[in-house]
C-alpha positions in Angstrom: 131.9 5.9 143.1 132.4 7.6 146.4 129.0 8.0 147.9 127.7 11.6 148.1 128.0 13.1 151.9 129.1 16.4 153.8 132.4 14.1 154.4 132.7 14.0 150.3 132.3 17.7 149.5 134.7 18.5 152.8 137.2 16.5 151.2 136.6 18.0 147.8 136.8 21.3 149.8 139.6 20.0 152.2 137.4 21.1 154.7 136.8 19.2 158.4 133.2 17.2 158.4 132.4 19.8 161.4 133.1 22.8 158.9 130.9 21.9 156.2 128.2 20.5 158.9 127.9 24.1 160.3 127.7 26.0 157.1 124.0 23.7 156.4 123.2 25.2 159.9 124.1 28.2 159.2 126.7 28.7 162.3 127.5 32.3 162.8 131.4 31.4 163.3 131.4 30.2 159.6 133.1 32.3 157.4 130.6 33.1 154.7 133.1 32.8 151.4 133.7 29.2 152.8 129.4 28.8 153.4 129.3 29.6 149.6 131.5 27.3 148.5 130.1 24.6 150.1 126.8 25.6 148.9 127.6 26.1 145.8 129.4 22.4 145.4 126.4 20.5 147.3 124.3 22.4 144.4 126.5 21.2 141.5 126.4 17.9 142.8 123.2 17.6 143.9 123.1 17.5 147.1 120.1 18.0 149.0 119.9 18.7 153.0 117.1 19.2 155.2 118.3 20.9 158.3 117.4 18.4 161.4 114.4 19.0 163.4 116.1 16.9 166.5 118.1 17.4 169.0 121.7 17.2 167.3 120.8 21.0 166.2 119.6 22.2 169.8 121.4 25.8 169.2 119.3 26.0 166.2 116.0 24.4 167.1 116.5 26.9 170.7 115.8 29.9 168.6 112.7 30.9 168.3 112.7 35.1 166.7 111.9 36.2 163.5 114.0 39.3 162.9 112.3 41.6 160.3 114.1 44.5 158.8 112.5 47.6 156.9 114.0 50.2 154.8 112.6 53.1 155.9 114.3 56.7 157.2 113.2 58.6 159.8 111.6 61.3 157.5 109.1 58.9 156.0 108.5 57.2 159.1 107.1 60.8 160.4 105.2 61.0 157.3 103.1 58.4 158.1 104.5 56.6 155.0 104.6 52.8 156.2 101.1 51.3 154.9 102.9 48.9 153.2 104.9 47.9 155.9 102.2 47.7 158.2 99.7 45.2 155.7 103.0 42.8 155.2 103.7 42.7 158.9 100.3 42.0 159.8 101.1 38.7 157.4 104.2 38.3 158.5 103.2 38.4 162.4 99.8 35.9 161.5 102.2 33.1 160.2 104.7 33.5 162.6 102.0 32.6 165.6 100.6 30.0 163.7 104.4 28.8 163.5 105.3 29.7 167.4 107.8 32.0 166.3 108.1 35.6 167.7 108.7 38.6 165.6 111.0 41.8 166.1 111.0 44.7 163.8 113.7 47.2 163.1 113.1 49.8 161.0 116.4 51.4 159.4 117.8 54.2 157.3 118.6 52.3 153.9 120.8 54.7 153.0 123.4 54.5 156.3 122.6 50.9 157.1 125.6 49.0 156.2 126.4 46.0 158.7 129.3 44.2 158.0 129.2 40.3 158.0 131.2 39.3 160.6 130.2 41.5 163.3 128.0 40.3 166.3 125.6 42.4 165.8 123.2 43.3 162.9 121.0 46.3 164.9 123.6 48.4 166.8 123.0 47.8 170.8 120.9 44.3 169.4 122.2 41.0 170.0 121.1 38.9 167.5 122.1 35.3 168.9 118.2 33.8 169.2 117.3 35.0 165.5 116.5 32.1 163.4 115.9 34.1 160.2 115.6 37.2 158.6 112.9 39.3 156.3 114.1 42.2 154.7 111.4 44.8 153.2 112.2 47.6 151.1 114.9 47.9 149.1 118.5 48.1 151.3 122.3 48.2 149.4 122.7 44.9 148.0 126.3 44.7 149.9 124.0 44.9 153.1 121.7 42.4 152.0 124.6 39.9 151.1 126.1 40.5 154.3 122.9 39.7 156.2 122.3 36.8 154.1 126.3 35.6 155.4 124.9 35.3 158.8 121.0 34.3 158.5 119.0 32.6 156.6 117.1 35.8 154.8 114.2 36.7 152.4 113.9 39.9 150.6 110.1 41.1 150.3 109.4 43.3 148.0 112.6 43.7 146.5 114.8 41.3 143.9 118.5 42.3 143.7 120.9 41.6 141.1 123.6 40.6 142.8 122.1 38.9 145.8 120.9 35.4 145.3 118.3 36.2 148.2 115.1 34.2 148.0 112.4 36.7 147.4 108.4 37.3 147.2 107.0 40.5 145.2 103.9 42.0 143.2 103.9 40.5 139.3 105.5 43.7 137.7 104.7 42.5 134.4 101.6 41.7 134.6 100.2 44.5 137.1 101.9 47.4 134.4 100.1 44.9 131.4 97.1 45.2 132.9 97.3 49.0 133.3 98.8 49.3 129.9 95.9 47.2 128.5 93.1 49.4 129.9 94.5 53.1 128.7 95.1 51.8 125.2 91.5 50.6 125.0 90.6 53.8 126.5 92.2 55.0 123.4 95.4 56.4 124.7 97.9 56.7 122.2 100.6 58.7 124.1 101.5 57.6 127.3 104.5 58.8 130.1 106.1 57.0 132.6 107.4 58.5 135.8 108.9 57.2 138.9 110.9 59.1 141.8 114.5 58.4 142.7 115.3 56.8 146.1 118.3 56.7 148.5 119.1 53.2 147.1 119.2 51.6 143.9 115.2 50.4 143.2 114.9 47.6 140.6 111.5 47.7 140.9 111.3 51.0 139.8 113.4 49.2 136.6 111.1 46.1 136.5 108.0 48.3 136.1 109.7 50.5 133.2 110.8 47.4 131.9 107.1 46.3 131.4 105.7 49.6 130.0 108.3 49.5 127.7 107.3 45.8 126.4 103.6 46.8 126.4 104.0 49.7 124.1 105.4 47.7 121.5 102.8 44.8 122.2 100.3 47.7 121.1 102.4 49.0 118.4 102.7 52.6 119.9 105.9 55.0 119.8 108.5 54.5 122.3 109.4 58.1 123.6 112.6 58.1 125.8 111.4 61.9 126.1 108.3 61.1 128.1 110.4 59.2 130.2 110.8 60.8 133.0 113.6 60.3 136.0 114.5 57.5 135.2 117.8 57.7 133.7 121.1 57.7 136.1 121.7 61.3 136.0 118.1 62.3 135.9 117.7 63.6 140.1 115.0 65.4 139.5 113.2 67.1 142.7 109.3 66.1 142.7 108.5 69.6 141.9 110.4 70.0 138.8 109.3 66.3 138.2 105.8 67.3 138.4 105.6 70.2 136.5 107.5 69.1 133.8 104.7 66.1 133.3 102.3 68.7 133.6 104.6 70.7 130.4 104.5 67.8 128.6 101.1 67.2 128.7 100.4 70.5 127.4 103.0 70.0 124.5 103.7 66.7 123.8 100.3 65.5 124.1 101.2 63.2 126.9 97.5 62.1 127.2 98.1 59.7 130.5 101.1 59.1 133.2 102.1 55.4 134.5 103.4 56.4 137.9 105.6 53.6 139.2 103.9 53.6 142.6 100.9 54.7 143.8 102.1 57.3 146.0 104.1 58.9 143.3 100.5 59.3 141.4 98.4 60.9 144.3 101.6 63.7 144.5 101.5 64.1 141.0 97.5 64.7 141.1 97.8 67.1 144.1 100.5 68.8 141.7 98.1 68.8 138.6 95.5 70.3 140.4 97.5 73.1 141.4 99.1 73.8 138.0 95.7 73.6 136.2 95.5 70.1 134.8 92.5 68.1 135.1 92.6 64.0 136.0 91.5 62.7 134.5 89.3 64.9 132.0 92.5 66.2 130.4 95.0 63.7 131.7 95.0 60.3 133.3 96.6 59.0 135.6 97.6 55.4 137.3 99.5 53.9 139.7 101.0 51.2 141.4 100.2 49.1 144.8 96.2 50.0 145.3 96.7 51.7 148.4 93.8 53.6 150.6 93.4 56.6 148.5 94.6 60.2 151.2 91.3 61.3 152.4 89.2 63.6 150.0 91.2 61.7 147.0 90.0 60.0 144.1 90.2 56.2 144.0 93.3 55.6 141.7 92.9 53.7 138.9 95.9 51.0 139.9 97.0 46.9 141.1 96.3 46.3 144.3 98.8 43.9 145.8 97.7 41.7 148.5 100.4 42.8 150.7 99.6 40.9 154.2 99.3 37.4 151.9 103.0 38.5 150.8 103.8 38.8 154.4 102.5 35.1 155.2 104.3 34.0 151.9 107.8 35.6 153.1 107.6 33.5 156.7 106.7 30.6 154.6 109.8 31.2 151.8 111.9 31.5 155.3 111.3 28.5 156.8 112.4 26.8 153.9 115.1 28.4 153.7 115.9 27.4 157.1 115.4 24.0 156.7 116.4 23.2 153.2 119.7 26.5 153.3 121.6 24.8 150.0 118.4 24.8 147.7 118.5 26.9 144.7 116.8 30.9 144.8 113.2 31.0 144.7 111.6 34.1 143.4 108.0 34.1 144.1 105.9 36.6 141.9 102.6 37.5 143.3 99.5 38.7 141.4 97.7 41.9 141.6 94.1 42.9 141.2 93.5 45.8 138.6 91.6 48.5 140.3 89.5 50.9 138.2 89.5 54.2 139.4 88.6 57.6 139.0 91.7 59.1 137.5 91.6 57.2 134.5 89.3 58.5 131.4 89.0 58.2 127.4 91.9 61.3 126.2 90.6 64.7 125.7 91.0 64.3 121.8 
């Protein structure tokens, strides 16, 4: 039997040795339907390579920068909406000095950002020739993520795709919505919503949260409602206003008793709307939420998961070197565990 080598899956491939030696290195000249191919063999075959630590990779080893990318427009930027972002870069910044590599951020519009995979550049006006990786937070198009992932070794934090077979580290979404599940039915809730907003792109997390509402209801034998489901559906666009006072309508007459809001800052709007429609949280309504963030000043404490977003950070560096050193390994997807917070927004229903 011919012994298993690049030179064995080139010739499989009738590919040169030099060919299939660049796509383990990840050369940016290597077309990246050929990289697949030859990843995708070496995996059937079971081939293992560890990229060299030496100097027959000196273009490689010479890199030294960290290039993280995060989903967020303009408009939340000045919104002060990047908590998130900021706990999983302090992570991601930690590790990456204990690992003497440097970091550089780019924050982008998820919605425009589209760079194609063959280009030279990733960031407009950005030359990306001494990045060693990529991270990826927030949710970007998947076609955007794939071609990022053509060039770089790339982890996706936060965010699993369905298409993408990006290595990725997020919050438990099973077990964070079981756990909130868990406490309103003890509380005695009986009828419970589920609400999320809608996004410039496609949010599966949104979907993996729903997903575990959805399995906890029948776990505690209660009525699936698709009616208290609430903007979730493709067509459903529903602006947050109309979103929030048609919760508030349904708690008054389809004795929604207590909202799961897919994210916390979904729940601290809808409370801020509640108030001002005349609904009480949580003496008439409760409400939870998603992440465990800082409540807004003069808030209550939300009863939610917090995620331990800057050990996610260290995590993602971690996933990425990996990556980088072992590129034809199958797709790890590492699920990270909340804490349930108990908050103020959560009560026994009204009846």
């Amino acid at each position: 039997m011919a012994k298993l080598n690049q030179k064995y899956i080139a010739d499989k491939l009738n590919l040169s040795r030099t060919t299939v030696s660049r796509c383990f290195t990840n050369h940016p000249k290597i077309n990246p339907e050929t990289r697949a191919k030859v990843f995708r063999l070496a995996a059937e075959m079971g081939y293992s390579y560890s990229a060299q630590r030496g100097g027959n990779n000196i273009k490689l080893q010479g890199r030294k920068k960290l290039a993280v990318i995060v989903g967020i427009s303009e408009d939340q930027r000045s919104k002060n909406d990047t908590k998130t972002a900021e706990e999983l870069l302090t992570g991601i910044t930690e590790k990456a000095a204990i690992e003497k590599l440097e970091v550089e951020v780019f924050y982008v519009d998820p919605k425009e950002f589209l760079p194609q995979s063959r280009a030279r550049q990733i960031i407009r006006g950005i030359s990306c020739l001494d990045w060693k990786g990529t991270i990826i937070i927030y949710p970007l198009k998947e076609e955007a993520v794939g071609n990022i992932m053509a060039k770089f070794p790339t982890v996706s934090v936060l965010e699993d795709y369905d298409d993408c077979d990006v290595d990725c580290i997020h919050p438990d979404q099973i077990r964070g919505i079981s756990r909130v599940m868990q406490h309103l039915v003890q509380l005695g809730h009986k009828r419970i919503g589920f609400l999320s907003w809608k996004y410039a792109v496609n949010t599966p997390w949104v979907e993996r949260r729903l997903g575990a509402y959805v399995e906890n209801l029948y776990r505690f034998g209660l009525e699936l409602d698709p009616d208290i489901i609430l903007n979730l559906r493709p067509e459903e666009q529903l602006p947050l206003d109309e979103l929030d006072h048609l919760a508030a309508e349904y708690t008054r007459s389809k004795g929604v008793t207590a909202w799961v809001c897919a994210a916390d800052h979904q729940a601290y709007h809808l409370m801020d709307s509640f108030e001002k429609l005349g609904v009480s949280v949580p003496e008439q309504c409760s409400i939870t939420g998603f992440d465990g963030l800082t409540p807004p000043d003069g808030k209550k404490q939300l009863t939610s998961v917090r995620i331990p977003f800057r050990d996610i950070g260290i995590s993602a560096v971690s996933s990425l070197i990996r990556k980088i050193d072992h590129p034809n390994t199958s797709r790890r997807n590492v699920q990270v565990s909340g804490e349930f917070v108990l908050g103020q927004t959560s009560a026994p229903p009204p009846f």
